[in-house]
C-alpha positions as CSV (number, residue, x, y, z in Angstrom):
1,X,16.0,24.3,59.6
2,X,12.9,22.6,60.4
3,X,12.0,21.6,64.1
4,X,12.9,18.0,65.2
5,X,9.5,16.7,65.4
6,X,9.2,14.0,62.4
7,X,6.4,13.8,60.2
8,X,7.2,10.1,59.1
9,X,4.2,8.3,60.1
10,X,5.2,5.3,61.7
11,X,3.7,1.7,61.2
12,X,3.1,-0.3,64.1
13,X,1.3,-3.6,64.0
14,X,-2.1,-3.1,65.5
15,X,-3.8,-4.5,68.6
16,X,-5.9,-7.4,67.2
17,X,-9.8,-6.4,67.7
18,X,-11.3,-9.0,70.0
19,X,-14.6,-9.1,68.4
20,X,-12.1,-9.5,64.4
21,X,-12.5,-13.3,63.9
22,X,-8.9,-15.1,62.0
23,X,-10.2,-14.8,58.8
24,X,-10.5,-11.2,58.6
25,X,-7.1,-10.6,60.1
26,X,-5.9,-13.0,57.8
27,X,-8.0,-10.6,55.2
28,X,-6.4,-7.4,56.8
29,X,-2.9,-8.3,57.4
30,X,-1.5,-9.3,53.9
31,X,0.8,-12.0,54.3
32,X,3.3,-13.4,51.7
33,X,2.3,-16.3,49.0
34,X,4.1,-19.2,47.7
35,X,5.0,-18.1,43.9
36,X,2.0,-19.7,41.6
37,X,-0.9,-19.1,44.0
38,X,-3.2,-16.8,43.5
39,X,-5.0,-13.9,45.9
40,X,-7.9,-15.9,46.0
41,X,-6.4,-19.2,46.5
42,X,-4.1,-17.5,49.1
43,X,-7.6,-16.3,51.0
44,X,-9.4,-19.8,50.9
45,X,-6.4,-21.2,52.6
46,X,-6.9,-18.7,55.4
47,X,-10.9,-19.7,55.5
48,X,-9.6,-23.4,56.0
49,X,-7.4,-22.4,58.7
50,X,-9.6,-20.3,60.2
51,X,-12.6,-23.1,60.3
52,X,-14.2,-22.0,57.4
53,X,-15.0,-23.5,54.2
54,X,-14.1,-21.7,51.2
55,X,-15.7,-19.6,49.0
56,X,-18.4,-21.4,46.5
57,X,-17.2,-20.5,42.7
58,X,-20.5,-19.7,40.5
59,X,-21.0,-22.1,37.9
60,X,-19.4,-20.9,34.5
61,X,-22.6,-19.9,32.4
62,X,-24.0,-21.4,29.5
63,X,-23.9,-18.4,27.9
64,X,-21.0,-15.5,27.2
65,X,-20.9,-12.6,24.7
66,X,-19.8,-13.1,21.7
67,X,-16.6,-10.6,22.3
68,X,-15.2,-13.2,24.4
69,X,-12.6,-14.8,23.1
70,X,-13.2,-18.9,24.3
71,X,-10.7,-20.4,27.0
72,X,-10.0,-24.0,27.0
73,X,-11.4,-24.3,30.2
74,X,-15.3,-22.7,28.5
75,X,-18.2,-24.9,27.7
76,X,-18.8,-25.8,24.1
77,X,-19.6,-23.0,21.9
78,X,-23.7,-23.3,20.7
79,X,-24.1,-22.8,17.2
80,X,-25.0,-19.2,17.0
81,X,-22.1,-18.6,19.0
82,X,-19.7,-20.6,16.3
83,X,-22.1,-18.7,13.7
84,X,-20.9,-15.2,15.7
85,X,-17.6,-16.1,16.2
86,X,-16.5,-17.2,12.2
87,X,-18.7,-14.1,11.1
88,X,-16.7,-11.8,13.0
89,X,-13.4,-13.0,12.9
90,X,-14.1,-12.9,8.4
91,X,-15.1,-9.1,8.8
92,X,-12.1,-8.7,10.7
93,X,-9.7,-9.8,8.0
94,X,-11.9,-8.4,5.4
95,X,-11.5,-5.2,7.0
96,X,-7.9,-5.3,7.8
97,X,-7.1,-6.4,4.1
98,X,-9.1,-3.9,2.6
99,X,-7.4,-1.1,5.0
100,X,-3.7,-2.5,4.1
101,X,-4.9,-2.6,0.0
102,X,-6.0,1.1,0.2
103,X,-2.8,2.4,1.9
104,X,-0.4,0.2,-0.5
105,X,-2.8,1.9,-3.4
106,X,-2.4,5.5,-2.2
107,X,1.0,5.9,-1.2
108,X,3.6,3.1,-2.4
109,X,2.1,0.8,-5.5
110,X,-0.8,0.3,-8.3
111,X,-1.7,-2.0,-10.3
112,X,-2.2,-0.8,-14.1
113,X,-4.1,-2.2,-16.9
114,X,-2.4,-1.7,-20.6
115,X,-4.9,-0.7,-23.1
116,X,-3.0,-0.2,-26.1
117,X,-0.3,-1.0,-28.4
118,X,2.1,1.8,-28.2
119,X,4.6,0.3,-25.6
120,X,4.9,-3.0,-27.6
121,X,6.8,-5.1,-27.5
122,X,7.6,-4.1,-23.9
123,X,4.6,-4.6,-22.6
124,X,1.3,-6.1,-24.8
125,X,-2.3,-4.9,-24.7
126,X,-4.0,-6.6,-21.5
127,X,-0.9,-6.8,-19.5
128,X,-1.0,-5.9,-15.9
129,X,1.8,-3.9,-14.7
130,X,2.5,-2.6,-10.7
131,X,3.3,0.9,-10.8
132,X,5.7,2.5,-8.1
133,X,4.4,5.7,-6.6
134,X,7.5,6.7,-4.8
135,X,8.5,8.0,-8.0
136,X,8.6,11.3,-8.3
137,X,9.1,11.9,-4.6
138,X,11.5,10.3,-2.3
139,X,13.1,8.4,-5.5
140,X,13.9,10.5,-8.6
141,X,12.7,10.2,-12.2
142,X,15.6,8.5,-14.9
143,X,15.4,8.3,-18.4
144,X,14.6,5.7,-19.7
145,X,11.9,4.6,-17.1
146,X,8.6,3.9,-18.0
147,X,6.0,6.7,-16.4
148,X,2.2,6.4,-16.2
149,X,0.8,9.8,-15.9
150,X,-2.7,11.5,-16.2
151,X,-3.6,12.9,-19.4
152,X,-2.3,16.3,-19.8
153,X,-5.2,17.2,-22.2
154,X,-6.4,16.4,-25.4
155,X,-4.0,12.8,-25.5
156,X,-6.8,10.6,-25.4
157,X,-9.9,10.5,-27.9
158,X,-13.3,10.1,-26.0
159,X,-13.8,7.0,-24.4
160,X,-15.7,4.8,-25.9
161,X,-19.2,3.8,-24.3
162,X,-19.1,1.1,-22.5
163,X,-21.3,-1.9,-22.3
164,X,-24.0,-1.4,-20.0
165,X,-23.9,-3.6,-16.9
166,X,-26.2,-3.3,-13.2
167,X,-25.4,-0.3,-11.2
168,X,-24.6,-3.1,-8.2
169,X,-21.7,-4.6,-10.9
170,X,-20.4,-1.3,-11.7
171,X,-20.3,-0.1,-7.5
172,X,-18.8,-3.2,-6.8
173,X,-16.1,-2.8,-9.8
174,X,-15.5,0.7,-8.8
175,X,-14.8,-0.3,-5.0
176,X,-12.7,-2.5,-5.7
177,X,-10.7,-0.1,-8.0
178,X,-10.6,2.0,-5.3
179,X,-9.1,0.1,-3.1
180,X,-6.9,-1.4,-5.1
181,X,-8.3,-4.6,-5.1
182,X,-8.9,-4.6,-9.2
183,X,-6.3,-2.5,-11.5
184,X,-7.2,0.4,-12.9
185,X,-9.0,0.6,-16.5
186,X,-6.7,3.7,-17.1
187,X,-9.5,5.5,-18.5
188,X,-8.0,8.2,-18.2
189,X,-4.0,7.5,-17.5
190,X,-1.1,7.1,-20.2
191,X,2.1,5.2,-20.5
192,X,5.4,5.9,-22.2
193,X,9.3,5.9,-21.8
194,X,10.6,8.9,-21.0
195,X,13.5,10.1,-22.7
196,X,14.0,14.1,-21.9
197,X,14.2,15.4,-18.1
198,X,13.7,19.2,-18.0
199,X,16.0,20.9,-19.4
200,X,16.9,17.9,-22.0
201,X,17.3,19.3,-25.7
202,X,15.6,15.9,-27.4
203,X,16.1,16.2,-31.2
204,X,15.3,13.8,-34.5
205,X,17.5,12.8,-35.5
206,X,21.1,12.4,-36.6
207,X,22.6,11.5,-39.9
208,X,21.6,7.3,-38.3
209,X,18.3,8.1,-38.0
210,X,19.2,8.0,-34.0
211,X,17.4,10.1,-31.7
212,X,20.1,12.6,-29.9
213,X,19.6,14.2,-26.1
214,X,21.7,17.3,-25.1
215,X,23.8,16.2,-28.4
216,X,24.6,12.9,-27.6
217,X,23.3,10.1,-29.9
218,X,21.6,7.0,-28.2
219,X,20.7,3.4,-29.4
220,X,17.4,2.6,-28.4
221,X,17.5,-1.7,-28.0
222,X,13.5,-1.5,-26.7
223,X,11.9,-0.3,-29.6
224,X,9.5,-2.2,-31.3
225,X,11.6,-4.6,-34.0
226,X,10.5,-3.3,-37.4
227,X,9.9,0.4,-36.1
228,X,12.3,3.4,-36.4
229,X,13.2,6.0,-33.8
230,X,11.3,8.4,-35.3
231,X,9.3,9.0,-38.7
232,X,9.1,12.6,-37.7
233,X,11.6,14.8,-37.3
234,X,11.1,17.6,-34.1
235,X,13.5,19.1,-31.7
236,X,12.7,20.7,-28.4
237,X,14.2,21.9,-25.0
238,X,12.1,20.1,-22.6
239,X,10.7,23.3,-19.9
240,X,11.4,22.9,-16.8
241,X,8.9,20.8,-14.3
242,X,8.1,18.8,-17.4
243,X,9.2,16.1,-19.6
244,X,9.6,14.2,-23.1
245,X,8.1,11.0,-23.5
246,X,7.6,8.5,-26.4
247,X,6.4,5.0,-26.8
248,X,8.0,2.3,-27.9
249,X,6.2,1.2,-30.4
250,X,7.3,4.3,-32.3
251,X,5.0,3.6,-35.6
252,X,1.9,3.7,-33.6
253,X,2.4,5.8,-30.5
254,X,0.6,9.3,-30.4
255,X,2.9,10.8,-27.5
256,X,4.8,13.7,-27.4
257,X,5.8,14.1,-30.8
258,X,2.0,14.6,-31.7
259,X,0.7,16.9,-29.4
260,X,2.8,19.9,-29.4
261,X,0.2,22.1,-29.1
262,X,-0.1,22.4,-25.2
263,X,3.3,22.7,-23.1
264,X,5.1,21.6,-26.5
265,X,4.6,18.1,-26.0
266,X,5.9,17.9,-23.1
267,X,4.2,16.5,-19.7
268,X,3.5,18.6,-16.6
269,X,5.8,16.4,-13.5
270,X,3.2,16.7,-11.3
271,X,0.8,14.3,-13.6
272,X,3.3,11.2,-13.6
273,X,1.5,9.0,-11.2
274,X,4.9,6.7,-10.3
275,X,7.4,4.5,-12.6
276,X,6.2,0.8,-13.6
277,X,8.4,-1.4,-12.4
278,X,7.0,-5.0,-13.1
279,X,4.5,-6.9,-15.1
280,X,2.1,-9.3,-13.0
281,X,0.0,-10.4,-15.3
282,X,-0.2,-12.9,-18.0
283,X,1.4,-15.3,-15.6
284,X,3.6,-16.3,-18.1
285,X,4.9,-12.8,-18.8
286,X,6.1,-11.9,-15.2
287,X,8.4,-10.3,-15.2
288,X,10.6,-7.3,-13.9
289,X,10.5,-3.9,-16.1
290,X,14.0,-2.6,-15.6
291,X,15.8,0.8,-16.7
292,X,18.0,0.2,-19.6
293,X,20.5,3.4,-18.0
294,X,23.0,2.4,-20.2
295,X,21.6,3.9,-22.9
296,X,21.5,6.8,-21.6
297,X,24.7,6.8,-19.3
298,X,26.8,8.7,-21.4
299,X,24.3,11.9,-22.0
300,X,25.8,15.2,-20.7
301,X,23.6,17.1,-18.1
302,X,21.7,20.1,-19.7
């Protein structure tokens, strides 16, 4: 047990100092406020009743940095302060914009510009598509959707040379690319339907002409009017981590059919940027790219 002597301090009002004028007692001992009234209001009223006049406010000054956000109660803003104030509150939004357009680019969407007929009449050369990148990842791949992936190598002939323009035009062009401001020119980047998920055996074609995946015949309502399935007959077991893709514009789509020379055909998973999902551009084309799964909701699983 410790001893009985307490080491509680206790508080006892003081003796008031003769020499401590009203005002700074008042100052010392806090005493309670009406609700509303401020420390310093509460501390003029003292002044007053002590025979003092209250404190003089400064003047507000002319002048105030241009972080300061203006109060009603400020004077009138002079023109290089306005000037300040709209410049800064632009780079601001600029700067948030351009922040939010690189983080919807990198990690959930992307705009795509179609270069190329092979995915006609689905989608038609110039068309701007938005292209999921959530898929692969948290969402899985489906037949049937329609993949934009990097060039596996050797799909693409060399591009072209393009028209020369100012080295300021082409930064600009490739900033804004960047962040997703402008789509990309898919210089590099493909797009096709993909019909085989690893492990599919994809094969042309059955006594209809039909294509036929893991033995099971489908009917193929997005290809091109006018085009068959096929005009070349193949067959392959699609390797694991990879897939089977074609165009839809079957007559004049070099996909995998026509590059069997490196991983069969097939392309590598990891190359698939994400799954388009809707066509922005012509206005009067918007429209939402969905999955036709019931063409392909009666294949067996490899």
């Amino acid at each position: 047990m410790t001893s009985g002597v307490s080491t509680r301090r206790s508080y006892e009002p003081e003796e008031p100092d003769e020499g401590e004028d009203a005002w700074h007692r008042a100052r010392r001992t806090p005493t309670a406020r009406p609700r509303g009234v401020s420390r310093r209001e509460a501390l003029d009223a003292e002044r007053v009743r002590a025979g003092k006049p209250p404190r003089q406010r400064k003047p507000p000054s002319k002048f105030r940095p241009l972080a300061h956000r203006p109060k009603p109660d400020d004077p009138p803003l002079t023109a290089l302060q306005a000037t300040g104030f709209l410049v800064r509150e632009v780079f601001l939004v600029l700067a948030i914009a351009l922040g939010l357009s690189l983080i919807i680019k990198t990690y959930l969407m992307q705009a795509f510009f179609i270069p190329s007929s092979s995915m006609e009449d689905t989608l038609q050369v110039g068309d701007r598509v938005l292209v999921s990148k959530l898929t692969p990842g948290p969402l899985n791949l489906h037949r049937g959707d329609i993949v934009v992936f990097e060039d596996p190598g050797g799909w693409l002939p060399a591009a072209p040379a393009k028209k020369a323009s100012s080295p300021a035009a082409e930064r600009i062009h490739s900033a804004l690319m960047f962040v997703g401001l402008m789509p990309s020119d898919a210089d590099n980047h493909l797009i096709k339907r993909l019909i085989g998920l690893p492990g599919d055996k994809v094969v042309c074609c059955d006594k209809q002409g039909r294509i036929t995946v893991n033995g099971t015949a489908i009917t193929e309502p997005y290809i091109k009017p006018g085009s068959a399935p096929s005009e070349d007959a193949f067959k392959v077991t699609v390797p694991a981590g990879h897939l089977w893709v074609m165009g839809d514009n079957r007559g004049d789509s070099a996909d995998s059919r026509y590059h069997r020379d490196l991983y069969d055909g097939t392309v590598p998973v990891g190359n698939v940027v994400g799954v388009a999902f809707a066509r922005v551009w012509p206005l009067g084309r918007m429209s939402v790219l969905t999955n036709p799964s019931s063409v392909f909701s009666n294949i067996a699983p490899p």
